[in-house]
C-alpha positions as CSV (number, residue, x, y, z in Angstrom):
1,X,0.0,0.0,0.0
2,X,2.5,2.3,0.8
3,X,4.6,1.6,-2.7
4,X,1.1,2.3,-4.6
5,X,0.7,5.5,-2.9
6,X,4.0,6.8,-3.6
7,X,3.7,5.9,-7.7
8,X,-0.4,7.5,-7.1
9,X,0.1,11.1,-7.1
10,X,3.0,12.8,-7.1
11,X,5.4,11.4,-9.1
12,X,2.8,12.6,-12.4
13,X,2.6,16.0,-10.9
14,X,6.3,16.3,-11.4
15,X,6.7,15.0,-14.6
16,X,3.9,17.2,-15.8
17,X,5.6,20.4,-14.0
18,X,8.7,19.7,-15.4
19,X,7.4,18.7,-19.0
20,X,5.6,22.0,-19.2
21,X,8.9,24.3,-18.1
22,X,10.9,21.9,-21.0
23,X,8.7,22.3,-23.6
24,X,9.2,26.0,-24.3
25,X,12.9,26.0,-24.3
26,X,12.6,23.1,-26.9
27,X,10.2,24.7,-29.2
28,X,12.9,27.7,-28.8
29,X,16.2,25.8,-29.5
30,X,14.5,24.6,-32.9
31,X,13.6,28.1,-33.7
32,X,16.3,30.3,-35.3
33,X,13.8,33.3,-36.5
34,X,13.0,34.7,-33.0
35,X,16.5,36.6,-32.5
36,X,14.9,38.5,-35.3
37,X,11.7,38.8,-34.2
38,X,11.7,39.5,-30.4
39,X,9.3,38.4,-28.5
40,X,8.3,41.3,-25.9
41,X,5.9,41.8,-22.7
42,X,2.6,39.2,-23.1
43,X,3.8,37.6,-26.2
44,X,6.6,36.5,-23.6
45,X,4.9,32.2,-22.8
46,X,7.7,30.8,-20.4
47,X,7.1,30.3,-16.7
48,X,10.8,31.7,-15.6
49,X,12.9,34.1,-17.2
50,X,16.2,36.0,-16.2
51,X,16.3,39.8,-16.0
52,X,18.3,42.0,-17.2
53,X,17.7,45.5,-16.1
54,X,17.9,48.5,-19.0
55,X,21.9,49.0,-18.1
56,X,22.1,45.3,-18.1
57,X,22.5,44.8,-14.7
58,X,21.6,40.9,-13.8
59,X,18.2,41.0,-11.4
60,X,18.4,37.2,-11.3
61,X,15.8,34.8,-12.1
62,X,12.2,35.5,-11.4
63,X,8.5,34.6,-12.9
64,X,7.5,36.7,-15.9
65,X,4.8,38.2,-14.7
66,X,7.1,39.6,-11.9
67,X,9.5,40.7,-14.4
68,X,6.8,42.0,-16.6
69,X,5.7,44.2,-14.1
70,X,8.8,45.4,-12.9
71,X,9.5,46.4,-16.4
72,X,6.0,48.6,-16.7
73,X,6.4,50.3,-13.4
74,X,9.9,51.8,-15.3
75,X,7.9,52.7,-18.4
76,X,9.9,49.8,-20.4
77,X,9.1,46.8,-22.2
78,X,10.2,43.7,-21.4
79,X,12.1,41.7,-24.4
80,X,13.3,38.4,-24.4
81,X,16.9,38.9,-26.3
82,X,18.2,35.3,-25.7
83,X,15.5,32.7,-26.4
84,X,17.4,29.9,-26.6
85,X,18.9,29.6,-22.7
86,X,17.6,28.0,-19.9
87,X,15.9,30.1,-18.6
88,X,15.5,32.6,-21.4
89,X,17.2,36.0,-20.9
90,X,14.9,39.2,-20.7
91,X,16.1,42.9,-20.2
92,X,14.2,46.3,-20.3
93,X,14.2,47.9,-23.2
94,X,12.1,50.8,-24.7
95,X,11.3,48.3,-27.8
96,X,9.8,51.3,-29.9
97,X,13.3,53.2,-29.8
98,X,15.3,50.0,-29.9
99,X,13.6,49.0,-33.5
100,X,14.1,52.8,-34.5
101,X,17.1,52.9,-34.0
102,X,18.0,49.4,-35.2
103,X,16.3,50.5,-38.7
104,X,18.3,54.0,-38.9
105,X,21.5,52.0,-38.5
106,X,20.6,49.3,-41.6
107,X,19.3,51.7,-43.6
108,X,22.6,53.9,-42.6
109,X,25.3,51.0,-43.2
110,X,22.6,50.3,-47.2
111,X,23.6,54.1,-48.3
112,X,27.0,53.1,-47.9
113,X,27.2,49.4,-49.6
114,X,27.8,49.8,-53.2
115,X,27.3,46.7,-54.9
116,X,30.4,45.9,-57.5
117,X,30.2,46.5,-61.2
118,X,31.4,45.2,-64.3
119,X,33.1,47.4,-66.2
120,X,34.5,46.7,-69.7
121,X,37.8,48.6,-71.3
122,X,37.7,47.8,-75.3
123,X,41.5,47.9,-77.2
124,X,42.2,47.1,-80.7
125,X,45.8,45.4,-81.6
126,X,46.7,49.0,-83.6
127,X,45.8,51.1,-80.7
128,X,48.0,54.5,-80.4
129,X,50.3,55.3,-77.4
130,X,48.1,58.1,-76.2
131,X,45.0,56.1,-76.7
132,X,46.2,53.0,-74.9
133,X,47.4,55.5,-71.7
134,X,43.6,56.9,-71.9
135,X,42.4,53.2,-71.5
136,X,44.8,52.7,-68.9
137,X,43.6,55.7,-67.0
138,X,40.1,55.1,-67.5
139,X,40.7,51.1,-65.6
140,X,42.3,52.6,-62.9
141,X,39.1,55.3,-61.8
142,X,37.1,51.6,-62.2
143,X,39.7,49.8,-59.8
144,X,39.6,52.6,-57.1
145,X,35.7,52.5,-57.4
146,X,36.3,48.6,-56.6
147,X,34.9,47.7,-59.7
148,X,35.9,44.3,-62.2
149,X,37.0,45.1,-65.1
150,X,36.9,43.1,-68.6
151,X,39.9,44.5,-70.8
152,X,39.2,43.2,-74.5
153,X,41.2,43.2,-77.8
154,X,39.1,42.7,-80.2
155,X,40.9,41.9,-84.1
156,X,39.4,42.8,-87.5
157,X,40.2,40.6,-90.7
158,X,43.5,38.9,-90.8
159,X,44.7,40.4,-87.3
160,X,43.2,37.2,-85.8
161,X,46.2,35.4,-87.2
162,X,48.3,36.9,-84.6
163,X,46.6,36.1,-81.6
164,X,50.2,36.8,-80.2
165,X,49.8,40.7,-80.7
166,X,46.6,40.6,-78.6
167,X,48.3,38.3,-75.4
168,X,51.4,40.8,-75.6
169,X,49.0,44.0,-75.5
170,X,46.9,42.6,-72.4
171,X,49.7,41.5,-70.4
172,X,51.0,45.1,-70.8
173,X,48.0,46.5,-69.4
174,X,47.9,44.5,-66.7
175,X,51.3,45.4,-65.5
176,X,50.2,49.4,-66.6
177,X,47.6,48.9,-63.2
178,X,49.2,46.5,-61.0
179,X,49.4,48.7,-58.2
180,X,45.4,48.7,-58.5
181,X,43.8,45.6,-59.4
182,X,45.2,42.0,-60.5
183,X,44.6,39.5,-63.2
184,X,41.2,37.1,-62.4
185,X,41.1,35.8,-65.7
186,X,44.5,35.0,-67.5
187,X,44.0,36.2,-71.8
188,X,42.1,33.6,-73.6
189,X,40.5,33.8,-77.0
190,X,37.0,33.4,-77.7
191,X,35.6,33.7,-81.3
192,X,37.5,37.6,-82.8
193,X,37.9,38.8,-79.2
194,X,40.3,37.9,-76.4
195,X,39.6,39.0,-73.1
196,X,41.6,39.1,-69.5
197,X,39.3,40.2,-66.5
198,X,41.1,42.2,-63.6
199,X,40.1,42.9,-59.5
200,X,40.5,45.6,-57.7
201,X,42.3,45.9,-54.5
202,X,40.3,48.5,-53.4
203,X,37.0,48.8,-51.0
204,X,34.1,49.9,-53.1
205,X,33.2,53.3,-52.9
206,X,29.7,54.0,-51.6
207,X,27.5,56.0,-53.8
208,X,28.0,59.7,-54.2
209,X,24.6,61.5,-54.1
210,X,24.0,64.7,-56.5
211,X,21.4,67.5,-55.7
212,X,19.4,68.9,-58.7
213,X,22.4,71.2,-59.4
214,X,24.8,68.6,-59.8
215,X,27.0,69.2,-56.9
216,X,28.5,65.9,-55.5
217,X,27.4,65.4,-51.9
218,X,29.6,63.7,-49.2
219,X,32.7,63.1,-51.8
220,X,35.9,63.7,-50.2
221,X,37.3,66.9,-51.0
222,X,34.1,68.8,-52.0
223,X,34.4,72.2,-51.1
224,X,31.1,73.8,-50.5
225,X,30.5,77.2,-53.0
226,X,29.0,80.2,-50.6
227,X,25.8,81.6,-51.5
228,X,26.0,84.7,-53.7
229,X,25.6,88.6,-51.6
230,X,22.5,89.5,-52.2
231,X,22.3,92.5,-55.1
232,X,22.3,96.0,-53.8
233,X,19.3,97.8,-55.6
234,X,19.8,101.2,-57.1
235,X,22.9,103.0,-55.0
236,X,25.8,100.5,-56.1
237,X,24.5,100.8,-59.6
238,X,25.6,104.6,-59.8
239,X,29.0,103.4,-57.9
240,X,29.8,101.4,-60.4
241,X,29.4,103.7,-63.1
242,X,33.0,105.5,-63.0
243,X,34.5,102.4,-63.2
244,X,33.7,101.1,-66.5
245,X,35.1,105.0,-67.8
């Protein structure tokens, strides 16, 4: 009798107890979304959490409801930033500010990405001096921009027979801007063109913004032109009448 009332009650209220503070750290170790999607003040389900105050202070490890209203009598939310620990980790935050200034930051660090282009620098195997040095100038404004460039030689008529002229004529422009990018793509000939691709060793540079005028905004260097002095009306008129005699 005394073994039957042993296995009777208690034992299943355990198991359940500790079944139903399991369960939602499971569900939250399988879940690799809600770091991005924070789960704040009733949306918050677990039984336990531990607190983090707004300076992130440790407050230990209390019910939510306790920490819940701890962080409404400080005018905060409460926002569970690690989901995944046992218990999860909540700390006041002011959530609205938090995702404000979480957006202003991403948007901040977009402006400033510049995605890589493809440029292309076109030669011919009886190009001049001065021309070639033009070309060579041009690939190395792409290559400070961080851009790839495609350098092709492309042959008219019987200039294909010397495939040689066109190897020779790359390989000199790639040691022209050496100091700025390096071969990707070794020469290679493909139908009357051959082609050598080149990356930059420079960072990208982010996008320069123009106003309607066309003034370059935020590039380095820019020197801002003053406003014009307003025009005087009729007095300065007559003074500047003796000197034009």
């Amino acid at each position: 009798m005394p073994t039957l009332e042993r296995s009777c009650y208690p034992p299943p209220a355990v198991a359940q107890g500790d079944s139903a503070r399991r369960k939602p750290n499971n569900g939250y170790k399988g879940n690799h979304d809600i770091s991005r999607d924070l789960r704040i003040n009733q949306t918050i389900r677990v039984p336990q959490v531990r607190v983090l105050d707004e300076e992130g202070a440790q407050l230990g490890v209390m019910s939510t409801p306790q920490a819940l209203a701890m962080a409404q009598e400080r005018g905060l939310d409460l926002v569970e930033v690690a989901p995944t620990a046992a218990p999860p980790v909540v700390k006041f935050l002011d959530y609205g500010q938090y995702k404000y200034e979480l957006t202003k930051r991403e948007k901040e660090a977009k402006r400033k990405q510049r995605a890589v282009e493809f440029k292309e620098v076109r030669l011919t195997p009886k190009i001049g001096i001065g021309d070639f040095e033009t070309k060579v100038h041009r690939a190395v404004e792409f290559l400070e921009d961080g851009d790839r460039i495609k350098v092709t030689v492309r042959f008219r008529g019987r200039e294909l027979t010397h495939p040689e002229i066109g190897r020779s004529l790359l390989a000199k422009f790639g040691d022209a801007v050496k100091e700025h990018g390096t071969v990707d793509r070794m020469p290679a000939l493909e139908g009357k063109s051959m082609f050598m691709t080149l990356l930059s060793v420079h960072k990208p540079r982010p996008h320069e913004h123009r106003n309607p005028a066309g003034k370059t905004e935020g590039a380095p260097g820019a020197k801002e032109t003053p406003a014009p002095a307003p025009t005087p009306s009729a007095e300065p008129a007559v003074e500047a009448a003796p000197a034009g005699e």
